[in-house]
N, C-alpha and C positions, 0 to 999 in steps of 0.2 A: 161590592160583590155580595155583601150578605143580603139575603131579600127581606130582612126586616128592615131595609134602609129604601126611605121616602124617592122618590126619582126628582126631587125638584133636590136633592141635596146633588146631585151633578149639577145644576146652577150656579154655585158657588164658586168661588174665585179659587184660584188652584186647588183643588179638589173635581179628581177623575174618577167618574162613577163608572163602573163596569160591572155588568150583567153575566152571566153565565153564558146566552147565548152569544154576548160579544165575545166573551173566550172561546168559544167552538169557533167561531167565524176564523179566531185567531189560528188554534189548531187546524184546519181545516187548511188556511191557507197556506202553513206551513209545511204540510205534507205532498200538498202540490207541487209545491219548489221542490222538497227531498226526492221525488219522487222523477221530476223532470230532472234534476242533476245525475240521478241513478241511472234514469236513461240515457244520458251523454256518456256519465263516464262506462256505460258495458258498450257503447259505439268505439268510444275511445281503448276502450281494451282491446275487443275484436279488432281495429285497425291493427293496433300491437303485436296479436298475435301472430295476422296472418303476415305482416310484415317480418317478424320473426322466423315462421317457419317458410317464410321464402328464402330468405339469408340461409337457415339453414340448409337446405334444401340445395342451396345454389354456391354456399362458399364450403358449409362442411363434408355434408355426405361425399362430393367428389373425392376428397381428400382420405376419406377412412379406409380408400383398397391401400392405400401408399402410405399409411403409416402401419396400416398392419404388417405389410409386406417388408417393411424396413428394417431398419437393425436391432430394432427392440423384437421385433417376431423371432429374430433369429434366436435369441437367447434362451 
């Protein structure tokens, strides 16, 4: 990685020579992945939610006249 170091010394037997611009390559391609999993999972969430406020929507709200109205209201 340091640029005082010859590029025939990546010729060498185990010994991996990496450049600076190989590590942006690297960063680079790693922000692409992050970046398409972020997009999945806020697909993934909005599924969630609207799933969610349909439940709500459908099993709760009906239910809140008849427990207010019930014997706890009374009290």
């Amino acid at each position: 990685m340091p640029r005082n170091v010859e590029a025939e010394v990546g010729a060498l037997e185990n010994v991996y020579l990496f450049n600076i611009d190989d590590l942006q390559g690297v960063v680079e391609h790693h922000h692409a992945v992050r970046r398409q999993a972020l997009e999945q999972s806020q697909q993934i969430l909005e599924q969630k939610v609207t799933g969610f406020l349909s439940w709500w929507q459908e099993e709760v709200v009906p239910c809140v006249p008849a427990i207010s109205s019930g014997p706890v209201a009374a009290r």
